[in-house]
DSSP file (Angstrom, degrees, kcal/mol; ACC not computed):
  #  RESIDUE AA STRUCTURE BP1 BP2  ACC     N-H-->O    O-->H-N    N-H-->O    O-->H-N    TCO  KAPPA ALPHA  PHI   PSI    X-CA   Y-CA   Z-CA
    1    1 A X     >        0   0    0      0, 0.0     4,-1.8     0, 0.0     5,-0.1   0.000 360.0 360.0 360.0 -41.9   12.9    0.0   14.3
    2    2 A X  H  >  +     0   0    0      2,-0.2     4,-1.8     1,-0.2     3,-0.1   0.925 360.0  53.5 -77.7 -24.5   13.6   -3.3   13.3
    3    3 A X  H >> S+     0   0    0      2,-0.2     3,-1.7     1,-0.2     4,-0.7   0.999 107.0  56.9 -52.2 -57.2   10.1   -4.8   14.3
    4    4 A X  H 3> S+     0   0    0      1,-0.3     4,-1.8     2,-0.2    -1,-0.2   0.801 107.3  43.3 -56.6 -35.6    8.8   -2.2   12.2
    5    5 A X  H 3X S+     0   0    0     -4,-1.8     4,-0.8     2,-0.2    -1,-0.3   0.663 116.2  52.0 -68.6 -20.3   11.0   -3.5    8.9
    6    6 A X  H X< S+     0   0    0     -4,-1.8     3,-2.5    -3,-1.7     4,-0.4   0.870 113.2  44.3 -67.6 -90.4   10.0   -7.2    9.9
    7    7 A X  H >X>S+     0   0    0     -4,-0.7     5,-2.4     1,-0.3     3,-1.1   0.393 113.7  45.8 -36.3 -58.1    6.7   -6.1    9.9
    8    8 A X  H 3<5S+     0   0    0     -4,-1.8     3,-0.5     1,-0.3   133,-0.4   0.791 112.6  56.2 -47.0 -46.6    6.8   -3.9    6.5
    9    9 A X  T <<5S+     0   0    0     -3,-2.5   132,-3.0    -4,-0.8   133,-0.5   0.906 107.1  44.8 -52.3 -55.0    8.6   -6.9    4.8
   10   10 A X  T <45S-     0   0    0     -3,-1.1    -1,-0.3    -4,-0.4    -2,-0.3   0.484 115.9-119.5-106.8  -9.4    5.9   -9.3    5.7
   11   11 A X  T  <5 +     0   0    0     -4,-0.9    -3,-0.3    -3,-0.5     2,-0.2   0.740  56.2 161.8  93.4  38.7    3.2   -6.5    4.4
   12   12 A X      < -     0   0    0     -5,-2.4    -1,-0.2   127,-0.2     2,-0.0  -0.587  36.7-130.8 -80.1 154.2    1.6   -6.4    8.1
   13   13 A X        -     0   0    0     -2,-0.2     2,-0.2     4,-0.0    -1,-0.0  -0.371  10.6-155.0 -82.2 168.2   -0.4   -3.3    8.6
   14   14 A X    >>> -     0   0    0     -2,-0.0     4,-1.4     5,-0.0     5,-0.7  -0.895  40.5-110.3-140.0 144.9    0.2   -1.3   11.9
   15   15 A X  T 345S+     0   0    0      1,-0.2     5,-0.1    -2,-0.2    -2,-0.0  -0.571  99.8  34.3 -98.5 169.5   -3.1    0.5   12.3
   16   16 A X  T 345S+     0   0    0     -2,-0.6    -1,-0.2     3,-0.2     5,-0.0  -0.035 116.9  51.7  81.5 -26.2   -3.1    4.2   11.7
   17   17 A X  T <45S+     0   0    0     -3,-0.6    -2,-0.1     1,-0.1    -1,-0.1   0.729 121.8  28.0-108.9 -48.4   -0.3    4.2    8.9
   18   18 A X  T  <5S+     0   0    0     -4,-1.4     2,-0.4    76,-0.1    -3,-0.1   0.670 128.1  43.6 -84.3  13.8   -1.6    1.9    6.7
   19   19 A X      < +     0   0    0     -5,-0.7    -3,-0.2     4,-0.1     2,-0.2  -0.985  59.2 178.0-141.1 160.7   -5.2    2.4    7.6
   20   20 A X    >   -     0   0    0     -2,-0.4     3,-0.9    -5,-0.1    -4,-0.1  -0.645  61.4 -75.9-145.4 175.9   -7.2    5.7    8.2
   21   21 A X  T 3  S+     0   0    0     -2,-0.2     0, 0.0     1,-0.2     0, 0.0   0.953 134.0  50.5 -60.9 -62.6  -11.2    6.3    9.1
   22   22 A X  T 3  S+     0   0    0     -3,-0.0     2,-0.2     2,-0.0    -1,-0.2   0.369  84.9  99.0 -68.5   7.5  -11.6    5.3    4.9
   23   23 A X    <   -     0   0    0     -3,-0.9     2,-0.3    34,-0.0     3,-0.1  -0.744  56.8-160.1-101.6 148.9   -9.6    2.1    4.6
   24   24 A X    >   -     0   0    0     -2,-0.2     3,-2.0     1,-0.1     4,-0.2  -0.946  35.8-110.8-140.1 149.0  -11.6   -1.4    4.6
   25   25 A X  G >>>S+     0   0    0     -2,-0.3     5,-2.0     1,-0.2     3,-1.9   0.899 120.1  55.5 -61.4 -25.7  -10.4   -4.5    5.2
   26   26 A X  G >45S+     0   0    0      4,-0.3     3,-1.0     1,-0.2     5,-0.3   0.896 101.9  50.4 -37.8 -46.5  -10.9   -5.1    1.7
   27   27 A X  G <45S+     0   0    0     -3,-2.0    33,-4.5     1,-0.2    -1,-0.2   0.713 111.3  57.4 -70.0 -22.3   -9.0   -2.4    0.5
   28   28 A X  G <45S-     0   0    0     -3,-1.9    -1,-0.2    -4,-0.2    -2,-0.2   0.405 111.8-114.3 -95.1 -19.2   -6.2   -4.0    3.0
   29   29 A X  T <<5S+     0   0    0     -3,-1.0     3,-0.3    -4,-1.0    -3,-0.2   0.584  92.5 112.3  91.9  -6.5   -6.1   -7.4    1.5
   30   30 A X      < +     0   0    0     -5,-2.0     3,-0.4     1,-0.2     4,-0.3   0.051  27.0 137.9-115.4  40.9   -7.6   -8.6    4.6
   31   31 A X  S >  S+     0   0    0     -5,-0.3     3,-2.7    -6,-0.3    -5,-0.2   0.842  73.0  63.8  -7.8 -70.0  -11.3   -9.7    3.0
   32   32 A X  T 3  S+     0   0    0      1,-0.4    -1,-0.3    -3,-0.3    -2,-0.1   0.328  78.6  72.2 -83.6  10.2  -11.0  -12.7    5.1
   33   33 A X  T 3  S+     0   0    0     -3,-0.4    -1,-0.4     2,-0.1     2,-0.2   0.876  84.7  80.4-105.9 -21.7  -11.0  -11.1    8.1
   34   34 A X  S <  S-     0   0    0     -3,-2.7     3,-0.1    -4,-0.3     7,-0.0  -0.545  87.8-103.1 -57.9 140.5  -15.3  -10.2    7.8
   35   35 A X        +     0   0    0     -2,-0.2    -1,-0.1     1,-0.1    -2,-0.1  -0.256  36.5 179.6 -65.4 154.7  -17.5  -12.8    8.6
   36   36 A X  S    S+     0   0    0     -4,-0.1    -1,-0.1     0, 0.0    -2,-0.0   0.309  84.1  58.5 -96.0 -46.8  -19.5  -14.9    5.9
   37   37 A X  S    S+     0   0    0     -3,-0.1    -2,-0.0     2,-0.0    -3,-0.0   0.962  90.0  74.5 -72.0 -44.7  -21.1  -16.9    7.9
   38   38 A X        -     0   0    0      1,-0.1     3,-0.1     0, 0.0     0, 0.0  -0.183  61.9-151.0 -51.4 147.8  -23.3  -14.0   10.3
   39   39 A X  S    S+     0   0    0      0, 0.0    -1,-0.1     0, 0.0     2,-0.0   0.927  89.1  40.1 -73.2 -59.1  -26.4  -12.4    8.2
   40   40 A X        +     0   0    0      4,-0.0     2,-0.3     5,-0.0    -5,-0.0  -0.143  62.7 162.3-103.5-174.7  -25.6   -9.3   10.7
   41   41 A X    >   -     0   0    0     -3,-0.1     3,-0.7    -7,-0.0     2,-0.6  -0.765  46.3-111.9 154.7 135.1  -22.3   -7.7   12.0
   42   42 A X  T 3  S+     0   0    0     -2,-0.3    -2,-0.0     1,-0.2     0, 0.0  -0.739 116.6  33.1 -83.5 133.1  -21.8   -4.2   13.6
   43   43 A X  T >> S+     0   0    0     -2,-0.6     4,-4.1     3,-0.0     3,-0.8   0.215  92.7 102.9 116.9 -31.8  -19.8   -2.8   10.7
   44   44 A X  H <> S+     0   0    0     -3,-0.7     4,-1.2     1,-0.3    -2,-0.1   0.970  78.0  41.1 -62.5 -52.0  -21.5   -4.7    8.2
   45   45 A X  H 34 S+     0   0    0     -4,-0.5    -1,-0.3     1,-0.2    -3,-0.1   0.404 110.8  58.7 -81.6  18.6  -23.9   -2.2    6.5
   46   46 A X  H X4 S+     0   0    0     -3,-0.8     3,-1.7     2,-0.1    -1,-0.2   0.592 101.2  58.9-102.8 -58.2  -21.3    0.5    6.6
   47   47 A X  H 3< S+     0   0    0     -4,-4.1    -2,-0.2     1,-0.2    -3,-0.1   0.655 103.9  52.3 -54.7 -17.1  -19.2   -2.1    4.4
   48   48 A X  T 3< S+     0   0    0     -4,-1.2    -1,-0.2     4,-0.1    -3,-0.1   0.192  75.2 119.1 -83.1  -0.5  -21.8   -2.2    1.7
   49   49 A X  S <> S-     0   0    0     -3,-1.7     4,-1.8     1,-0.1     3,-0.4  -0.415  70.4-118.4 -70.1 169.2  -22.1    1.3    1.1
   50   50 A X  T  4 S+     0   0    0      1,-0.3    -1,-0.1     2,-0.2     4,-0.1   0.590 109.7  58.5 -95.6 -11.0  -21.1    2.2   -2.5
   51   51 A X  T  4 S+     0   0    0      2,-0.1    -1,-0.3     1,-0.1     3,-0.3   0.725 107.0  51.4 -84.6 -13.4  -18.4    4.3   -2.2
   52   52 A X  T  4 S+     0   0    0     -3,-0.4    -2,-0.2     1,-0.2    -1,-0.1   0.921 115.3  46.8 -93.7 -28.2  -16.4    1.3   -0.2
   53   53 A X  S  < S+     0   0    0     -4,-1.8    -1,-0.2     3,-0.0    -3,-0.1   0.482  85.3 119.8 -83.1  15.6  -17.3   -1.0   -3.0
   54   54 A X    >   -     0   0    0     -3,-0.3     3,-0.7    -4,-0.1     2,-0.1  -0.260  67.9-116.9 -58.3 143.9  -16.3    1.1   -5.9
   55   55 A X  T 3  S+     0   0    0      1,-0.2    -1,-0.1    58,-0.0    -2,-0.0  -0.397  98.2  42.8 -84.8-177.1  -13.9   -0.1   -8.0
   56   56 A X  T 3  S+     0   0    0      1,-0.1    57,-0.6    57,-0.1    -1,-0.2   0.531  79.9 143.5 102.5 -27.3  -10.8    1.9   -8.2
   57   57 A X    <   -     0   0    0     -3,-0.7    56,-1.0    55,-0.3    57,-0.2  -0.059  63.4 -74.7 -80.9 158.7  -10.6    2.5   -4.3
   58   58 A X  E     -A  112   0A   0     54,-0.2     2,-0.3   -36,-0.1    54,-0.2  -0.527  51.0-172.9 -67.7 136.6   -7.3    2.6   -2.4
   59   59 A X  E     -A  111   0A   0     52,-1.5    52,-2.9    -2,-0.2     2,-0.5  -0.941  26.8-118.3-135.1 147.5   -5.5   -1.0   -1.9
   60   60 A X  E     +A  110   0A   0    -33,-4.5    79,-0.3    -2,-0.3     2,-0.3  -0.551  46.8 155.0 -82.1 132.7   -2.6   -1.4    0.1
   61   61 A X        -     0   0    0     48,-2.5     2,-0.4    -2,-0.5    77,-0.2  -0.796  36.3 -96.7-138.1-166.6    0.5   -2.8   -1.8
   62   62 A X  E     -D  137   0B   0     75,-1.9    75,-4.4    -2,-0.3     2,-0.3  -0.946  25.1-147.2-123.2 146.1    4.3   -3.0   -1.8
   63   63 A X  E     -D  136   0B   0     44,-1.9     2,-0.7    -2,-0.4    44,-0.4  -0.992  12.4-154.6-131.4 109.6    6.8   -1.0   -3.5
   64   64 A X  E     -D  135   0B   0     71,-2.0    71,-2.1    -2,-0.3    42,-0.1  -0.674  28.6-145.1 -81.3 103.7   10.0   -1.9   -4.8
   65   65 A X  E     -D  134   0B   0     40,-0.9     2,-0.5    -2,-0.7    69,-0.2  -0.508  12.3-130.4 -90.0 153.5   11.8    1.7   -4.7
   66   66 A X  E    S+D  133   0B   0     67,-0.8    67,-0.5     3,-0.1     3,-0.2  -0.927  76.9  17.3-109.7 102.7   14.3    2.1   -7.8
   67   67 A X  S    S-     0   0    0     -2,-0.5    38,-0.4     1,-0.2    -2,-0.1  -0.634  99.9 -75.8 113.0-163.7   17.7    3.4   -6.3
   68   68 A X  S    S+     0   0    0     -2,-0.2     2,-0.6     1,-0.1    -1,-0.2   0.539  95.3  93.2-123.0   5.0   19.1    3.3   -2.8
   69   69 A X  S    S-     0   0    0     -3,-0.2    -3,-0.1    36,-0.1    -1,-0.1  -0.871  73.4-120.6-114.8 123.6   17.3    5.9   -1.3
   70   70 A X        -     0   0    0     -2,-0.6    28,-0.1     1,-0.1    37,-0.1  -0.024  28.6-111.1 -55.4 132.0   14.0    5.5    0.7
   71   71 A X        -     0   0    0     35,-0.2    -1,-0.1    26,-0.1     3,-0.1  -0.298  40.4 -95.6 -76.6 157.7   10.7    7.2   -0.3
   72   72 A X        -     0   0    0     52,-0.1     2,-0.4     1,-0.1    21,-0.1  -0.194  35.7-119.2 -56.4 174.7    9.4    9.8    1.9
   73   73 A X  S    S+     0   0    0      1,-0.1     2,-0.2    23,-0.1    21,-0.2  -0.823 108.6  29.1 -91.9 130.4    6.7    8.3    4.3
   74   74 A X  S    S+     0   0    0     19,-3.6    -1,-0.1    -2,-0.4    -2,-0.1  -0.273  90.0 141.8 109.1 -60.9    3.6   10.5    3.2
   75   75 A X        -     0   0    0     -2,-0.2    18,-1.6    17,-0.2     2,-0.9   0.228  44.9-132.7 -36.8 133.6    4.8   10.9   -0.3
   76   76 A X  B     -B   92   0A   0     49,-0.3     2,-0.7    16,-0.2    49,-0.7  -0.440   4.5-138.5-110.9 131.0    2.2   10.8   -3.1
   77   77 A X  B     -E  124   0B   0     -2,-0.9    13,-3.2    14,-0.7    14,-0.5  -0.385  25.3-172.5 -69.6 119.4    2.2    8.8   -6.7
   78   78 A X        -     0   0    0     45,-1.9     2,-0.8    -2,-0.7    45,-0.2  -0.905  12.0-165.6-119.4 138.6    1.0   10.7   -9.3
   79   79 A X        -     0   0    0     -2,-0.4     2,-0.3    43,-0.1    10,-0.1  -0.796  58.1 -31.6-139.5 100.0    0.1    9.7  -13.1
   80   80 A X  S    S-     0   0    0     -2,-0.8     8,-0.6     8,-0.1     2,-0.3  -0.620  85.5 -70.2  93.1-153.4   -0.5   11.9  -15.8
   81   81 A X        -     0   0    0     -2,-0.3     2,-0.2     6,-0.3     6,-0.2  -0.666  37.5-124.1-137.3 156.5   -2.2   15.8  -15.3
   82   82 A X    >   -     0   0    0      4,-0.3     3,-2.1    -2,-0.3     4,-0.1  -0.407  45.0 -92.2 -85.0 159.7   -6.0   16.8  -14.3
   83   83 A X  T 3  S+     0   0    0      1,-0.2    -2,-0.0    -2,-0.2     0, 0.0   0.941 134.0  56.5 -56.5 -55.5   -7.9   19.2  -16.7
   84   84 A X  T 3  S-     0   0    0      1,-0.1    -1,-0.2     3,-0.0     3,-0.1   0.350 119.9-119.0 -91.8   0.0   -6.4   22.3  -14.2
   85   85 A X  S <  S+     0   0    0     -3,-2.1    -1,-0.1     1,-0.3    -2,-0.1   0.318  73.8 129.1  81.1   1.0   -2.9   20.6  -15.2
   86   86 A X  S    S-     0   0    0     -4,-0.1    -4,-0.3     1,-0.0    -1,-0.3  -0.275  73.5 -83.0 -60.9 147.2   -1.9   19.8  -11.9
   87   87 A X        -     0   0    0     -6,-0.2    -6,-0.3    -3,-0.1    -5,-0.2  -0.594  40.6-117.2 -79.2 179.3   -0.7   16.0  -11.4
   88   88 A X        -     0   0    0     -8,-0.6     2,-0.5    -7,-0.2    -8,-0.1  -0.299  36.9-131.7-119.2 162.8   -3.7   13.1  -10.8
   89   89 A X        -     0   0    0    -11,-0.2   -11,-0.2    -2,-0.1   -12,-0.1  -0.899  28.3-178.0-138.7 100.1   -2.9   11.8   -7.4
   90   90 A X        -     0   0    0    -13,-3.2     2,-0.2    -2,-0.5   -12,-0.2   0.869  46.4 -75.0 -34.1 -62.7   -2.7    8.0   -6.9
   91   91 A X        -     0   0    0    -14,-0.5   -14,-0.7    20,-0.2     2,-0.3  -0.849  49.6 -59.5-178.2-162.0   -2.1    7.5   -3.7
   92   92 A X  B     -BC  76 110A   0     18,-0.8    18,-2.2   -16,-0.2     2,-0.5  -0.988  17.6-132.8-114.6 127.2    0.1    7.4   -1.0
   93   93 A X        +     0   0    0    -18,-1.6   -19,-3.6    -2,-0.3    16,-0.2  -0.595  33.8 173.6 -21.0  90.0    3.4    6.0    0.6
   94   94 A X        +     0   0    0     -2,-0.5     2,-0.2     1,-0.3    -1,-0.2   0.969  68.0   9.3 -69.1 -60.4    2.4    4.8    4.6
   95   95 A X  S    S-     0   0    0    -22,-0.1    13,-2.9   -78,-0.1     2,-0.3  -0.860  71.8-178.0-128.7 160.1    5.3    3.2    5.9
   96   96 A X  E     +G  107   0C   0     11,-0.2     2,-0.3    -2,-0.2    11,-0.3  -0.901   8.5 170.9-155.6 153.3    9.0    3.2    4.1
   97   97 A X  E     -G  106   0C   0      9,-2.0     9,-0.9    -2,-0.3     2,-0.5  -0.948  42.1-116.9-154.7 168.0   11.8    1.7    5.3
   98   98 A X  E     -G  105   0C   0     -2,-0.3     2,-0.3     7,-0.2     7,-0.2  -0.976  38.9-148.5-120.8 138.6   15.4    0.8    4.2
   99   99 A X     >  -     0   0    0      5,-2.1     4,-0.8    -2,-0.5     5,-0.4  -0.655  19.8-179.6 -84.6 139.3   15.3   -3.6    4.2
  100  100 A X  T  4 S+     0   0    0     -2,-0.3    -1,-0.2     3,-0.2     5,-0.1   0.679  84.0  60.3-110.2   1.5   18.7   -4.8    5.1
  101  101 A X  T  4 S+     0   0    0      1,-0.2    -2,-0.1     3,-0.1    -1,-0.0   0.969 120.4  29.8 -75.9 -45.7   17.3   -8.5    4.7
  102  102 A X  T  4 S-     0   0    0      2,-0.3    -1,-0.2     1,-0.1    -2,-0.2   0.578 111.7-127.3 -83.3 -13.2   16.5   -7.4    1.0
  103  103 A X  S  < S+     0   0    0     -4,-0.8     2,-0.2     1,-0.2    -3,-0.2   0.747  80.0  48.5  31.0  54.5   19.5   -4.8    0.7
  104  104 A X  S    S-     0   0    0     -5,-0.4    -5,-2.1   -35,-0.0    -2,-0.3  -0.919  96.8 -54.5-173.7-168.8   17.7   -1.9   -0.4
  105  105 A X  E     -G   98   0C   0    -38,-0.4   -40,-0.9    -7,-0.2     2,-0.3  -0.255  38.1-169.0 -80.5 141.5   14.3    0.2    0.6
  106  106 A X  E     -G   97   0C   0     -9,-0.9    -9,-2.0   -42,-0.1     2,-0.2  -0.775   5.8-175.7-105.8 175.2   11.0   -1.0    0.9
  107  107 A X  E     -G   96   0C   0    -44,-0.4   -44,-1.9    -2,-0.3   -11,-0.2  -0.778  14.0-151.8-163.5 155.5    7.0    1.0    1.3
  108  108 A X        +     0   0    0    -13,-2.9     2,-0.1    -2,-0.2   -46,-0.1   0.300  27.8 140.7 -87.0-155.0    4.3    0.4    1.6
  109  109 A X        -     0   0    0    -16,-0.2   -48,-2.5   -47,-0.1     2,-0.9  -0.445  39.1 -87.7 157.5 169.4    1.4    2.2    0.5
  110  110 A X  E     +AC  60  92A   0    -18,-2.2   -18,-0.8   -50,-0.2   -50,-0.2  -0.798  36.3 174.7-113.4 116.5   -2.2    2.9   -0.9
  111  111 A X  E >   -A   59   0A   0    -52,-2.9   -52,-1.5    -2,-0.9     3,-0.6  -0.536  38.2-108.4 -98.4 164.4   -3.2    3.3   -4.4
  112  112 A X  E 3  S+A   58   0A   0    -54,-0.2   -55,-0.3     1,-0.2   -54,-0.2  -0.682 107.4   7.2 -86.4 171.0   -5.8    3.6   -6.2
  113  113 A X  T >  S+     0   0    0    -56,-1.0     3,-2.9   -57,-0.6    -1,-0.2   0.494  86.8 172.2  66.2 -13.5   -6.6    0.3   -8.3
  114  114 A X  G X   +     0   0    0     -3,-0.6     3,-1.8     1,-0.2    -1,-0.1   0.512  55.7  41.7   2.9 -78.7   -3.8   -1.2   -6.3
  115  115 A X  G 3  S+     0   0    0      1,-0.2     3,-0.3    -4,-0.1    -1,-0.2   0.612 116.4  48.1 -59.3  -8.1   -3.8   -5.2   -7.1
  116  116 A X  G <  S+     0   0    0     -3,-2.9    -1,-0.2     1,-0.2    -2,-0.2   0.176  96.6  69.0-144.7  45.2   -4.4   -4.8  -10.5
  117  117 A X  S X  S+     0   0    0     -3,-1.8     3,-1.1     3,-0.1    -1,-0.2  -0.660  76.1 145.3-121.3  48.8   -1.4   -1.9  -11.1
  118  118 A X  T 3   +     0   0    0     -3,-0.3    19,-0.2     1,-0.2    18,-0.1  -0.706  68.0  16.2 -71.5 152.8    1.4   -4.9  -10.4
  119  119 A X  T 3  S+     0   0    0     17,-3.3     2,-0.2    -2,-0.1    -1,-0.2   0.362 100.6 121.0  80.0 -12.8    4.5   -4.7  -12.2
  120  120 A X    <   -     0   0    0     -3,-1.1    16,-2.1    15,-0.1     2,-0.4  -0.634  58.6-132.3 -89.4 172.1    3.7   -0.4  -13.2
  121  121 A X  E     - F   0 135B   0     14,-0.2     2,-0.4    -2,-0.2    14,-0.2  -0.842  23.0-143.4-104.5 133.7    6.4    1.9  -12.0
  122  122 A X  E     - F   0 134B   0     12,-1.7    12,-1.5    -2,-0.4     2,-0.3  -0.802   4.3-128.4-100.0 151.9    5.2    5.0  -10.2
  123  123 A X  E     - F   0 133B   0     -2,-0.4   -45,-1.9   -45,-0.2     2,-0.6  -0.989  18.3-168.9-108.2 112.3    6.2    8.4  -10.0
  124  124 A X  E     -EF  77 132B   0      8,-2.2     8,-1.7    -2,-0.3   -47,-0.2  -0.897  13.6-149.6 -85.2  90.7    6.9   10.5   -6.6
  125  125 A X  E     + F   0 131B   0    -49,-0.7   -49,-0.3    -2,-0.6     6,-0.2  -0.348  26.9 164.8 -40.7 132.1    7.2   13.6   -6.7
  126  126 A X        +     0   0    0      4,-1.2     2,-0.2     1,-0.4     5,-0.1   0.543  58.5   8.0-137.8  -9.9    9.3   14.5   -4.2
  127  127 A X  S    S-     0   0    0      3,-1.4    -1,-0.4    -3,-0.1     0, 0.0  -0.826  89.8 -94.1-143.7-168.0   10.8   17.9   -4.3
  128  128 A X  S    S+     0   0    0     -2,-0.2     3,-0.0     1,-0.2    -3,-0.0   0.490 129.8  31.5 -93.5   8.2    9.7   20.4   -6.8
  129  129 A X  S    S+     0   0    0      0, 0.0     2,-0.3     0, 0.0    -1,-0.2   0.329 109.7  75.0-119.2  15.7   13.1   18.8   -9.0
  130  130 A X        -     0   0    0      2,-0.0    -3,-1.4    -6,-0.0    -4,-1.2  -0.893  55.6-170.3-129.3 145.2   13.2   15.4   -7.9
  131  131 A X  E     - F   0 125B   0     -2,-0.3     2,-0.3    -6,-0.2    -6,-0.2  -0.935  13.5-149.6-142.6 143.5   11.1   12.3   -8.6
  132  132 A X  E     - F   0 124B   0     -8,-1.7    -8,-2.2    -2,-0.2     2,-0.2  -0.624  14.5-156.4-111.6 127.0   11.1    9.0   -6.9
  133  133 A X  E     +DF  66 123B   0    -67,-0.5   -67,-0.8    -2,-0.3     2,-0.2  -0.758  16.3 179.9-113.9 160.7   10.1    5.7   -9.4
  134  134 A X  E     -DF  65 122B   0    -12,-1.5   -12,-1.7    -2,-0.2     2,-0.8  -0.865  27.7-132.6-166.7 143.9    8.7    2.5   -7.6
  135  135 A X  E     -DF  64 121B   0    -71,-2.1   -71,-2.0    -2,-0.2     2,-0.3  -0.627  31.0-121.5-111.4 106.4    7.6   -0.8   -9.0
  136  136 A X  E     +D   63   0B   0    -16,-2.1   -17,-3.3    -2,-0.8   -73,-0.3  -0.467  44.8 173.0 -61.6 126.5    4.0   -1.9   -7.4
  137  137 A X  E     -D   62   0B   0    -75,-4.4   -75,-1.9    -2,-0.3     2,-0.9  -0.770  42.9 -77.7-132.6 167.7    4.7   -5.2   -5.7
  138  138 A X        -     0   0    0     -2,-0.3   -77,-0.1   -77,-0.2   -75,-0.0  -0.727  50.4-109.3 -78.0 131.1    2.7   -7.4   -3.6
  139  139 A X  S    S+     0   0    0     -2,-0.9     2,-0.8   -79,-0.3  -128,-0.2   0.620 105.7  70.3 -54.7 -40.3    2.6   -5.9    0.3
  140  140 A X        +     0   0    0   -129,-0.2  -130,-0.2     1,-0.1  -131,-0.1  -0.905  54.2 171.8-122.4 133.1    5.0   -8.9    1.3
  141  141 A X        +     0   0    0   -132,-3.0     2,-0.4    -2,-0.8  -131,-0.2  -0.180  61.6  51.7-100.0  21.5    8.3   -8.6    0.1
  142  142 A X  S    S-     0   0    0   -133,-0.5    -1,-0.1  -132,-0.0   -40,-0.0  -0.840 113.7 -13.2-173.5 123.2    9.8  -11.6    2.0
  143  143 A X        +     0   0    0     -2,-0.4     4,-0.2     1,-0.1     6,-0.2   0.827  62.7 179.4  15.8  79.4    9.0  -14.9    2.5
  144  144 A X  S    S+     0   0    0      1,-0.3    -1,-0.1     2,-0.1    -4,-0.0   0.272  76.2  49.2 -78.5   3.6    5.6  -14.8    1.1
  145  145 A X  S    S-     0   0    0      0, 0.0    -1,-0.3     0, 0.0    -2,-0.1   0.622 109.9-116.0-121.1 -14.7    4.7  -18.4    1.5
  146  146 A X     >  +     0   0    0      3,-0.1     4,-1.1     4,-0.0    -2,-0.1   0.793  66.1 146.4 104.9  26.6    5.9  -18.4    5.3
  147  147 A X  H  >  +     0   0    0      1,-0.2     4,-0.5    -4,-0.2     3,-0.3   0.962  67.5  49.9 -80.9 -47.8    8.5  -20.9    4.5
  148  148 A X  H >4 S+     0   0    0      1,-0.2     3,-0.6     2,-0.2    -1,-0.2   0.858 105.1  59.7 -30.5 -39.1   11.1  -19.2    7.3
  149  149 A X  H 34 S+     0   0    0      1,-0.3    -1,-0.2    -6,-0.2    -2,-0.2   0.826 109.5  41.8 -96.3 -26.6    8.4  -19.3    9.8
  150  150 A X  H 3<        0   0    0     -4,-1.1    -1,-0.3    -3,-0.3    -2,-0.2  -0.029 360.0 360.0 -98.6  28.2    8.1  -23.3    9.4
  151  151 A X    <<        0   0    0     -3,-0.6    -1,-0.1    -4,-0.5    -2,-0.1   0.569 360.0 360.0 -81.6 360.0   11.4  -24.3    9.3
């Protein structure tokens, strides 16, 4: 458990909760990790199709939960109603954790539009009387320039 809060702190993926068959490293924050330099790659024309460069698409970020209790893992952000009145469904919560470095919860999670919803508060439903607020934050919540790690 506690590797798994380092890891969540430092915004590291583990794959399969923050990444699924539709996640790209793009969407992950992790461009850098595709070649430039090759013309070809296995992977590559699958990474140009239009639905993975839409804008909009789920990006992984961090979430500063409001209050002392951790969102579900799974739990989804929703903003505003659909025409059928239902809520719009952002995204998701992958991994959630309670930080003790930070003394309170962290998550992770995918949204849509992710990097450039910093700073909104989300809404999780989370029973049919409860809702969950959370502040979109950048995916590492703890010593983001890696100063710890060169001391």
């Amino acid at each position: 458990e506690a590797m798994h809060v380092l890891r969540a702190e430092k915004g590291f993926i583990i794959v399969g909760d923050e990444t699924d068959g539709t996640v790209t490293p793009h969407d992950l924050g992790m461009g850098w990790i595709v070649s430039r330099k090759k013309d070809d790659f296995i992977g590559k024309r699958g990474l140009e199709r239009s639905h993975l460069t839409a804008p909009g698409r789920k990006e992984l970020v961090g979430l500063a939960v409001d209050g002392p209790r951790r969102l579900p893992d799974g739990a989804h952000a929703v903003e505003g109603r659909r025409a059928d009145a239902k809520p719009a469904m952002l995204g998701h919560v992958t991994s959630s954790y309670d930080s003790p470095t930070l003394g309170r919860p962290i998550a992770l999670g995918l949204i849509a539009g992710g990097r450039g919803r910093m700073g909104q508060v989300l809404e999780f439903p989370v029973s049919g009387t409860e809702t969950m607020r959370a502040t979109v934050v950048d995916p590492c919540v703890y010593d983001p320039d890696g100063g710890r790690l060169h001391a």
